[in-house]
C-alpha positions as CSV (number, residue, x, y, z in Angstrom):
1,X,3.8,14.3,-18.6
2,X,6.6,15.1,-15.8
3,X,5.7,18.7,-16.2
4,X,2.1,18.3,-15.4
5,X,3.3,15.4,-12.4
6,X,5.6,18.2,-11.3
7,X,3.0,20.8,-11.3
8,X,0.4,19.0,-9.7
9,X,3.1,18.0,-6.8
10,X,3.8,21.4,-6.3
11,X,0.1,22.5,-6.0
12,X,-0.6,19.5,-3.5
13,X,2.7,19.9,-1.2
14,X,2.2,23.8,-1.0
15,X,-1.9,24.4,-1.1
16,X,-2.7,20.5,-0.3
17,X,-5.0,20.5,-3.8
18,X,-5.4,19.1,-7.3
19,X,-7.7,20.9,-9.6
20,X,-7.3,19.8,-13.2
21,X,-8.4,23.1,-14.7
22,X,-5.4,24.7,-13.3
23,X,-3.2,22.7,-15.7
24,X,-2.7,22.9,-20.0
25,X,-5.6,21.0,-21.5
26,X,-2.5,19.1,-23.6
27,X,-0.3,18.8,-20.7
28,X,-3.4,17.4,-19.1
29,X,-4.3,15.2,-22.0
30,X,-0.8,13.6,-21.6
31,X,-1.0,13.0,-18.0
32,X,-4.7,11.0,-18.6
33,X,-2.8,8.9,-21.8
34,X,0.3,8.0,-19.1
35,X,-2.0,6.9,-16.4
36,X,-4.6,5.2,-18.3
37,X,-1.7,3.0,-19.2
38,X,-0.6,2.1,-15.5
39,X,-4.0,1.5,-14.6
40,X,-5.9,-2.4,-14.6
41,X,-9.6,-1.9,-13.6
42,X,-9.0,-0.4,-9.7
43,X,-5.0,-1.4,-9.7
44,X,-2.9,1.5,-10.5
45,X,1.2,0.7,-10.6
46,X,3.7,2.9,-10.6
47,X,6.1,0.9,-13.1
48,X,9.1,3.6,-12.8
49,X,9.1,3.0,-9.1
50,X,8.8,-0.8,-9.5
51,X,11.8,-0.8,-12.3
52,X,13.8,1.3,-9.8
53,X,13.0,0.4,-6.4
54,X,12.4,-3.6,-6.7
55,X,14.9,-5.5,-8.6
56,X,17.0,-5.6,-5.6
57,X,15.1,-6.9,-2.8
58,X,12.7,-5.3,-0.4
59,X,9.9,-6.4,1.4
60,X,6.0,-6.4,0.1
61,X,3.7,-4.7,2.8
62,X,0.0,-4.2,2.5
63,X,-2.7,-2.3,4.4
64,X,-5.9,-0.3,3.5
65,X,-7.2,3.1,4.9
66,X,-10.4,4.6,4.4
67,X,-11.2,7.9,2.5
68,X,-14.7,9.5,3.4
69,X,-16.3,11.1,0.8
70,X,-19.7,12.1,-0.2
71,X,-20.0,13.9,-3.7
72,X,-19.1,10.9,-5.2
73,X,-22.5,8.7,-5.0
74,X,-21.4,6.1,-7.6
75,X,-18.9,4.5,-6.1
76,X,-19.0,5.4,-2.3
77,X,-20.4,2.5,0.5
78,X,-20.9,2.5,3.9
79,X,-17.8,1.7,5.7
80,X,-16.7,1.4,9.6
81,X,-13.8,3.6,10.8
82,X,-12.0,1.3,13.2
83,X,-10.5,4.4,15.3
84,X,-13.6,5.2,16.8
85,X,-16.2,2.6,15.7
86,X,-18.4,4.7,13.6
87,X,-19.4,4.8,10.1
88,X,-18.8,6.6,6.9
89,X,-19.3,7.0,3.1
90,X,-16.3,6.7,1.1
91,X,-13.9,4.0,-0.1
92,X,-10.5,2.6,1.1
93,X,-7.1,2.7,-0.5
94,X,-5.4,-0.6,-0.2
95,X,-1.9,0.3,-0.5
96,X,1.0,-1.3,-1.7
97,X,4.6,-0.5,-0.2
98,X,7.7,-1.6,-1.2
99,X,10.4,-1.3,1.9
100,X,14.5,-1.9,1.4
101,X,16.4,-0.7,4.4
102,X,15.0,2.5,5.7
103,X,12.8,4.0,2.7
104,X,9.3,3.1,2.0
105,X,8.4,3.6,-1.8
106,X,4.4,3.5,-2.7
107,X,4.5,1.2,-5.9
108,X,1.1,0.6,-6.9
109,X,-2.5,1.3,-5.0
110,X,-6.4,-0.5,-5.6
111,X,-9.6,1.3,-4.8
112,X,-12.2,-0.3,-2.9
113,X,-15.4,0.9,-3.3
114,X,-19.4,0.3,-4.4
115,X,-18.6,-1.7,-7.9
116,X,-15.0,-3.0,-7.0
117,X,-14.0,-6.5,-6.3
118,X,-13.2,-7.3,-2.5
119,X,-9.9,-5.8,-0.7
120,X,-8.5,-9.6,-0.8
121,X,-9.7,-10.1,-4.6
122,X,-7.8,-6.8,-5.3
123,X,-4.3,-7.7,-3.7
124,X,-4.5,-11.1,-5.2
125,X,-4.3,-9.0,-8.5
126,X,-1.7,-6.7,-7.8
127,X,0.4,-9.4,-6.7
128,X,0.2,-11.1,-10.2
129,X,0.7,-8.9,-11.7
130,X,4.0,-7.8,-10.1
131,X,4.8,-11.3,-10.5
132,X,4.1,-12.1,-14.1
133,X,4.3,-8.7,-15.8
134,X,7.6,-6.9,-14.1
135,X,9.1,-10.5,-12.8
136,X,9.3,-8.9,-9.0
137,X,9.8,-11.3,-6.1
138,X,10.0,-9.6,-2.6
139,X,11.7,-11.4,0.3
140,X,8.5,-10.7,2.4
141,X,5.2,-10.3,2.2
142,X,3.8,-8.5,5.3
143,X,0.0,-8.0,5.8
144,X,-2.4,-7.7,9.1
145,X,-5.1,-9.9,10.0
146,X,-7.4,-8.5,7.5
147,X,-5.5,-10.7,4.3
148,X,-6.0,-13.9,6.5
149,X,-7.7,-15.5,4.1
150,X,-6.5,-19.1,2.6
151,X,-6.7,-18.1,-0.8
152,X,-4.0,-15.6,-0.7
153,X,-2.2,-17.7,1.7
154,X,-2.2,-20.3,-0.9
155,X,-1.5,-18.0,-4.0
156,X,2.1,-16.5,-2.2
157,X,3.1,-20.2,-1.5
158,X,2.6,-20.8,-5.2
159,X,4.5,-17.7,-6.1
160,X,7.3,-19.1,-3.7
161,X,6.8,-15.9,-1.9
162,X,7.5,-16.1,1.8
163,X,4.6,-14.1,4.2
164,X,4.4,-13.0,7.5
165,X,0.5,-12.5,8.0
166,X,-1.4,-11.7,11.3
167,X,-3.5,-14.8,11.9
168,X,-7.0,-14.3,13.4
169,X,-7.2,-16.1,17.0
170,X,-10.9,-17.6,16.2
171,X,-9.2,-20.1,13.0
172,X,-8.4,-23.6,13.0
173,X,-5.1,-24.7,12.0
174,X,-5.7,-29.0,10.9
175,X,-9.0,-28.8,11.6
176,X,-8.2,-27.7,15.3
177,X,-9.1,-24.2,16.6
178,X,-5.9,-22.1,17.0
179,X,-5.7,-21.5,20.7
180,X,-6.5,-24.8,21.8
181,X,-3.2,-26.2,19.2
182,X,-1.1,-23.4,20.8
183,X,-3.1,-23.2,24.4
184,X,-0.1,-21.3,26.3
185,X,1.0,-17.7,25.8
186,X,4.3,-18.4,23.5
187,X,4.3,-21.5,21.0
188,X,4.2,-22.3,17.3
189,X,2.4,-25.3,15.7
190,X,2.4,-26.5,12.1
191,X,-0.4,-27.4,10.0
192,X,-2.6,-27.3,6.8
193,X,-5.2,-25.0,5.9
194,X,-8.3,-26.3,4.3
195,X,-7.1,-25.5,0.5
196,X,-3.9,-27.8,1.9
197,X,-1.9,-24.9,2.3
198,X,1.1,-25.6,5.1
199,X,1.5,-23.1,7.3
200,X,3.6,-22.6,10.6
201,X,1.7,-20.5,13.0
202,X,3.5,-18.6,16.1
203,X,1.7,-16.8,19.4
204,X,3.0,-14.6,21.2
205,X,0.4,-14.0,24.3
206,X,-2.7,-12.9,22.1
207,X,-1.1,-12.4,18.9
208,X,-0.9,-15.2,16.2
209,X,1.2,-15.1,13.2
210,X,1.4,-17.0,10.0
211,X,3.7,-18.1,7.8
212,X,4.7,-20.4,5.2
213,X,8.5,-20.5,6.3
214,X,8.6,-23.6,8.0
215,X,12.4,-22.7,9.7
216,X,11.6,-19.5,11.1
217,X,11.5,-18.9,15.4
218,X,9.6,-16.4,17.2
219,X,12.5,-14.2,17.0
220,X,12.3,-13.8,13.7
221,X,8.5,-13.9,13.1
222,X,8.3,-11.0,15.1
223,X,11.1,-9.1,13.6
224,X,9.7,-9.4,10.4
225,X,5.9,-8.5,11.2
226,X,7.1,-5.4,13.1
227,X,8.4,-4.1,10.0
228,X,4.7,-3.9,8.7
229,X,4.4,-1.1,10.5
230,X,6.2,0.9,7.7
231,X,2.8,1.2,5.9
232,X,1.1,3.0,9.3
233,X,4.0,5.2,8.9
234,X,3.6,6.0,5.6
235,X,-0.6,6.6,6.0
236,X,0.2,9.0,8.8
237,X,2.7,11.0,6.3
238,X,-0.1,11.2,3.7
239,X,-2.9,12.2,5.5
240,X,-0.8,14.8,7.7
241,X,1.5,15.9,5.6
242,X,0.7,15.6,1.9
243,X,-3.0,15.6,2.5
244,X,-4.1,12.8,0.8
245,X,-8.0,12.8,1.4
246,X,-7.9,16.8,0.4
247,X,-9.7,15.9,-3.5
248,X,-12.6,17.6,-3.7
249,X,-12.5,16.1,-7.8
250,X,-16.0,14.4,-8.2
251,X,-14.4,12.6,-11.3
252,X,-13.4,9.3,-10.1
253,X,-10.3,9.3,-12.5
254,X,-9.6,12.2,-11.0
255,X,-9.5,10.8,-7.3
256,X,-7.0,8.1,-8.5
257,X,-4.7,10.4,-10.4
258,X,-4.5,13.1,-7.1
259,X,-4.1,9.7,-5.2
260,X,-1.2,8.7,-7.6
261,X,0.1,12.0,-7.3
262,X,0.2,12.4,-3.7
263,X,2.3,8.6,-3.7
264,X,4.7,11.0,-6.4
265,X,4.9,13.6,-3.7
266,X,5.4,11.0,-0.7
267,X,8.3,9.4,-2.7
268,X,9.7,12.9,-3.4
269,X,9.8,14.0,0.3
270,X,11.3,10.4,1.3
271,X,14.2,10.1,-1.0
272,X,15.3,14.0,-1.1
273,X,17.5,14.2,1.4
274,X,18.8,12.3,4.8
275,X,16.2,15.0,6.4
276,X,13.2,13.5,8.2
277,X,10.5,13.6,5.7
278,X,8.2,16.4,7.8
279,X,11.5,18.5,8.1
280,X,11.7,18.3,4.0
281,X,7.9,18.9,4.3
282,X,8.1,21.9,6.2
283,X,11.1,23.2,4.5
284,X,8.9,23.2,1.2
285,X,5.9,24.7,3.2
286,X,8.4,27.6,3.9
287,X,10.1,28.0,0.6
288,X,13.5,26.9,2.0
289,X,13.0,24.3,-0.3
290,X,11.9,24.6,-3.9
291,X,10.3,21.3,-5.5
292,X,13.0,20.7,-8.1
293,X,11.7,19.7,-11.8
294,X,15.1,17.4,-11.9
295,X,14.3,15.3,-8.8
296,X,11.1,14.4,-10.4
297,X,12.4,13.6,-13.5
298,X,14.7,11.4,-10.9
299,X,12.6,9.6,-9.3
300,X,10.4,8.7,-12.2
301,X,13.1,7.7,-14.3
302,X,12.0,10.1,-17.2
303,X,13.0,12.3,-19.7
């Protein structure tokens, strides 16, 4: 399996493609058995990553981006692009990012799409089963205004997992609309969701934030949301640099597997070398750098 992970790396960071055929038909049969194993439905871990990366601390981010695509009819819906306001076919890729200090490792992704539960319903999975299957606790949870939703407020608080979520300025905290309980610029209020979920909610001129750690200021609130912006950082690198939306596979198996590959090859650039990951790009692009089997085998924990 690490040969055909390693191959398929190599392929995507120096042509930007994935075409099975290219690869042993055993080799290939492998890599199917492997990830057929990680995979739940539409959530897809990467359990060597977890083991290695999350036993130590690190804060849980979360964030979607959409893929357009059209050959695959099946799964594809109709879905708005927020850059500019239009709309496309395709599906999104809610991404899961574990960040300790400076490096942000992909652990796990979910596909949204035509048969596929909802974006929320799809986190509230992953995060059970990081919980209850590989016993991981992050010392964060970090998510935009999209995951403002009481049930996965309520779930985290369960877990005993802290949050820092963007909170939508048109909710009620108590019963009370937000920006009439916190009517001036800066302020935080506390208060109890519908499902009886206490929260502390902070605003900072239009921005509201939520939490379920009572002692925290706005100096902290903030410090811990900006982090969040690790998983921007980590779409840009994957869509500019390791091309992420490049499949042209009409298998959807195959669009996950190129997906899980190109979190490989994000991994592989990050944690190479104290380089800035498009320097260690480049320097593969121009052969100063060969993708080395042994990193891999690194990185993955295997044999």
């Amino acid at each position: 399996m690490i040969k055909a992970a390693h191959l398929i790396v190599k392929n995507i960071l120096k042509l930007g493609k994935f075409n099975s055929s290219q690869i042993p038909k055993r080799v290939y049969s492998e890599l199917l058995t492997a990830f057929t194993n990680y995979k739940n439905k539409d959530i897809i871990v990467i359990p060597q990553f977890i083991h290695k990366y999350c036993r130590s601390g690190g804060n849980l981010i979360v964030d979607e981006t959409v893929i357009e695509k059209y050959g695959l009819k099946h799964i594809v819906r109709k879905l708005k692009i927020l850059n500019n306001g239009g709309y496309c076919m395709g599906y999104k890729i809610v991404l899961f990012i574990w960040n300790k200090e400076s490096l942000r490792i992909p652990i796990g992704f979910a596909l949204y799409h035509k048969e596929s539960d909802s974006v929320n319903e799809l986190t509230l999975k992953f995060i059970s089963k990081l919980r209850n299957e590989f016993k991981i606790k992050p010392d964060m949870f970090l998510a935009d205004g999209a995951y403002c939703v009481n049930k996965l407020m309520k779930r985290l608080t369960d877990y005993n997992w802290a949050f820092m979520i963007r909170f939508k300025s048109n909710r009620k905290l108590s019963g009370r609309p937000i920006k009439k309980l916190i009517a001036r610029g800066y302020g935080n209020a506390k208060g109890y969701l519908k499902n009886g979920t206490k929260i502390k909610v902070f605003r900072r001129k239009e921005r509201f934030y939520a939490s379920n750690r009572m002692l925290l200021d706005m100096q902290q609130a903030v410090k811990y949301y900006i982090k969040r912006w690790k998983v921007e950082e980590t779409f840009r690198v994957l869509k500019s640099c390791v091309g992420i939306k490049r499949c042209q596979q009409h298998r959807t198996i195959s669009q996950e597997i190129f997906i899980w590959m190109c979190l490989i090859a994000f991994t592989y650039l990050e944690t190479f070398s104290n380089n800035s990951i498009y320097k260690t790009f480049n320097d593969v692009i121009f052969d100063k750098q060969k993708v080395d089997i042994n990193h891999f085998k690194d990185i993955l924990n295997m044999c």
